[in-house]
C-alpha positions in Angstrom: 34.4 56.7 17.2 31.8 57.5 19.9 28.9 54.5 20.2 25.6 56.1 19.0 23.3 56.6 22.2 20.0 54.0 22.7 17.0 55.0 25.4 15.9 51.4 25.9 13.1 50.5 28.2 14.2 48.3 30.9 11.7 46.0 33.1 14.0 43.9 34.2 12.3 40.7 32.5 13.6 38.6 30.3 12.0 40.4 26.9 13.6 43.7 28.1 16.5 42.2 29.7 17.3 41.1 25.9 17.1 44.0 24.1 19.4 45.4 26.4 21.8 43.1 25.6 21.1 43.2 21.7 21.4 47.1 21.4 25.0 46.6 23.1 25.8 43.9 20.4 24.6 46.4 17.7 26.9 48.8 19.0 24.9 51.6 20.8 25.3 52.8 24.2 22.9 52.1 26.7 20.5 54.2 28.5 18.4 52.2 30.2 14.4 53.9 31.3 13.0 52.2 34.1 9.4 53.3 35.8 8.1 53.1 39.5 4.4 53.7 37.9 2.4 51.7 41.0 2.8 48.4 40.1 2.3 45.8 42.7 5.5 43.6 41.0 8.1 46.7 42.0 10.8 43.8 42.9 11.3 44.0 39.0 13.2 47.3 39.7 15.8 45.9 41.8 15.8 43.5 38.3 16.4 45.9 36.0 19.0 47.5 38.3 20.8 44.8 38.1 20.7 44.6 34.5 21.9 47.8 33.7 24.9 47.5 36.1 25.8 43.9 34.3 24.8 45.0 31.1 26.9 47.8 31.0 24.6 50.6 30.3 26.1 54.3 30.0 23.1 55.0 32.5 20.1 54.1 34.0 16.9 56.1 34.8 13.9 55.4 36.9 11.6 57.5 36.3 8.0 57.5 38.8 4.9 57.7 37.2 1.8 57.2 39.0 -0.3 55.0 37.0 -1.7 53.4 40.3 -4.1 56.8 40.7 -5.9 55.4 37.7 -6.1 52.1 38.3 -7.7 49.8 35.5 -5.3 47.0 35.6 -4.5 44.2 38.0 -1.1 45.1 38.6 -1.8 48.8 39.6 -5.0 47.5 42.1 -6.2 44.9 44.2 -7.6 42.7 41.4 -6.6 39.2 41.6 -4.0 38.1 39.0 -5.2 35.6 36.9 -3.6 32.0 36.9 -2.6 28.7 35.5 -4.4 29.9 32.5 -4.3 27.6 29.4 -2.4 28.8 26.2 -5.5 29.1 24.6 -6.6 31.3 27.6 -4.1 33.2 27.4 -4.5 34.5 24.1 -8.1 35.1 24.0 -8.7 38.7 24.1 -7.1 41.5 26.3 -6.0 40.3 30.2 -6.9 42.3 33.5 -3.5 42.6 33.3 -3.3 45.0 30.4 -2.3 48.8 31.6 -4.3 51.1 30.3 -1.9 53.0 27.9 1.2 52.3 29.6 3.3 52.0 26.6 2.3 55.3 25.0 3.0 56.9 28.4 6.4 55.3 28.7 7.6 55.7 24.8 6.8 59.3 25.2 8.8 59.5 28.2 11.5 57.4 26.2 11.4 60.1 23.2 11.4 63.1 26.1 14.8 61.8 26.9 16.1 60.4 23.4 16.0 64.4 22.5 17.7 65.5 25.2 20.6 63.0 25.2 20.2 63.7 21.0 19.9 60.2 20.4 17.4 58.6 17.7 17.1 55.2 18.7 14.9 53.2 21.3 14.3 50.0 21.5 11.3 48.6 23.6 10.7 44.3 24.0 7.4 44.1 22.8 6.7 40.9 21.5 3.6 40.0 18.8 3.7 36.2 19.1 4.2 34.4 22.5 2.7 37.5 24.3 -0.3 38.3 26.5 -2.7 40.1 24.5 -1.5 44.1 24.7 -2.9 46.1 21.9 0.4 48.4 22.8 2.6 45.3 21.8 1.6 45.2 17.6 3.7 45.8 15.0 0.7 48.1 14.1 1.4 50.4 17.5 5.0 50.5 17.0 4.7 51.9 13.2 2.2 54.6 14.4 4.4 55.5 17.3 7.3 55.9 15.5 5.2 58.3 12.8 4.3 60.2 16.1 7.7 60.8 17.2 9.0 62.0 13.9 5.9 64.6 13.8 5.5 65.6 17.4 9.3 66.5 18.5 12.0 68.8 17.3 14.6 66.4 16.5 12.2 64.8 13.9 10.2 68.2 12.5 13.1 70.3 12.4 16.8 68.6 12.9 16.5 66.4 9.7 17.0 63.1 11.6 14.6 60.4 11.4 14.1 59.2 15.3 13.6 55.0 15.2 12.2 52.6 16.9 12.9 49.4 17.1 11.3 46.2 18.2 13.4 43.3 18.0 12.2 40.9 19.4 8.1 41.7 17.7 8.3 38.4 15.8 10.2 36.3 17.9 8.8 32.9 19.9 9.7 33.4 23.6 12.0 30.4 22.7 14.0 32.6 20.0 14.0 35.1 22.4 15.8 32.7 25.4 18.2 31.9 22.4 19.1 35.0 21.5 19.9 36.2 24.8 21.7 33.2 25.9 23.7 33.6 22.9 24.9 37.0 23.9 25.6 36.1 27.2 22.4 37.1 29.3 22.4 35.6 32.6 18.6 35.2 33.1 18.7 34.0 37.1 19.0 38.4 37.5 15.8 39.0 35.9 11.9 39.0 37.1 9.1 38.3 34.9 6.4 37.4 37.8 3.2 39.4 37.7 3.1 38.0 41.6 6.1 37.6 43.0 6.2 36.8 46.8 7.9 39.1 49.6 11.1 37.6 49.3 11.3 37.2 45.3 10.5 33.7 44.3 8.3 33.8 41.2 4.4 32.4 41.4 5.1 29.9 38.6 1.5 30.4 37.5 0.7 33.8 36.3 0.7 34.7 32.2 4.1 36.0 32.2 5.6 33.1 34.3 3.8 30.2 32.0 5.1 32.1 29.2 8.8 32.5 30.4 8.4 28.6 31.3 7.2 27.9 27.8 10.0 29.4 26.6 13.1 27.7 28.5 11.5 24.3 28.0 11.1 24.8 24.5 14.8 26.0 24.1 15.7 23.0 26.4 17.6 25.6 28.7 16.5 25.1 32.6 14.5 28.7 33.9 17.2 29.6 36.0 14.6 32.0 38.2 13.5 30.7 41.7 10.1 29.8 42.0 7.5 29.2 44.9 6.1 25.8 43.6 
């Protein structure tokens, strides 16, 4: 029998990195959406690259969208990234680092191609718990999105299929999250999580999305196998 297709959104983190690996365990074939949308981080591309070629996906897209023309966000502008911020800090209110709409924009890119491939499924990382404050990462956003997609496209109005979602890894601890990948075999030293990378790769070590990666090796007792400039 044919594997049922999968659109997931790849990064090339370790969140996305994992779903990857969990929709190949569940038994779907891969087709992995990356964007070039501006971001300054754009080593995560060569990331998720990587990923899909390990990973084993059927295919992988990268798709350029140019969220740098609006701006808004720290890691489509000049704006300093915020760092060494305390957990508490970190999940106080929304960051600079927030995109404005970037996960509507990319689901509806995701559900663009889900029709054409005539696939039902995508899975997205988003994470609820140990996460950095997106509105676009609730449980909340992903139920309305999914309503959307079922209304707005003609898979879902006309074809009789219901088109999913689906979020594994929303109430997961970045700790669960190391687990589970590990578990499946992820080799994390291929993927990027840094917000500030330097030139030449190494992570900043300091930035939300490192301290959160961090939090969650040392709490799984697994060394961060990711390089890092201090």
């Amino acid at each position: 029998m044919d594997e049922q297709k999968a659109v997931v959104l790849l990064s090339g983190g370790l969140d996305s990195t994992t779903v990857v690996a969990i929709a190949r365990e569940r038994g779907f074939a891969v087709y992995a959406l990356s964007f070039d949308y501006g971001q300054n981080h754009r080593q995560e591309l060569d990331s998720a690259a990587r990923v899909a070629k390990v990973l084993g996906a059927a295919r992988h897209a990268v798709v350029k969208v140019d969220l740098r023309s609006f701006g808004g966000s720290a890691l489509t502008t000049d704006q300093p990234i915020p760092k060494h911020r305390s957990a508490a800090e970190i999940g106080l209110g929304i960051p600079v680092t927030y995109v404005p709409a970037r996960n509507t924009v990319f689901l509806s890119l995701a559900l663009a191609w889900a029709e054409t491939l005539d696939a039902v499924d995508i899975f997205l990382g988003v994470n609820a718990l140990d996460y950095s404050g997106y509105p676009d990462c609730r449980p909340e956003f992903i139920a309305a999105f999914e309503r959307v997609a079922n209304l707005g496209t003609k898979m879902g109005a006309e074809g009789g299929r219901r088109i999913r979602l689906h979020a594994p890894l929303i109430s997961m601890t970045k700790k669960e999250i190391v687990q589970t990948g590990l578990s499946l075999g992820v080799d994390y030293s291929m993927t990027t999580t840094c917000y500030d990378p330097a030139p030449t790769g190494e992570a900043c070590g300091g930035c939300d999305a490192c301290l959160l990666r961090l939090k969650g090796f040392a709490e799984a007792g697994v060394r961060d196998p990711a390089v890092y400039r201090q």
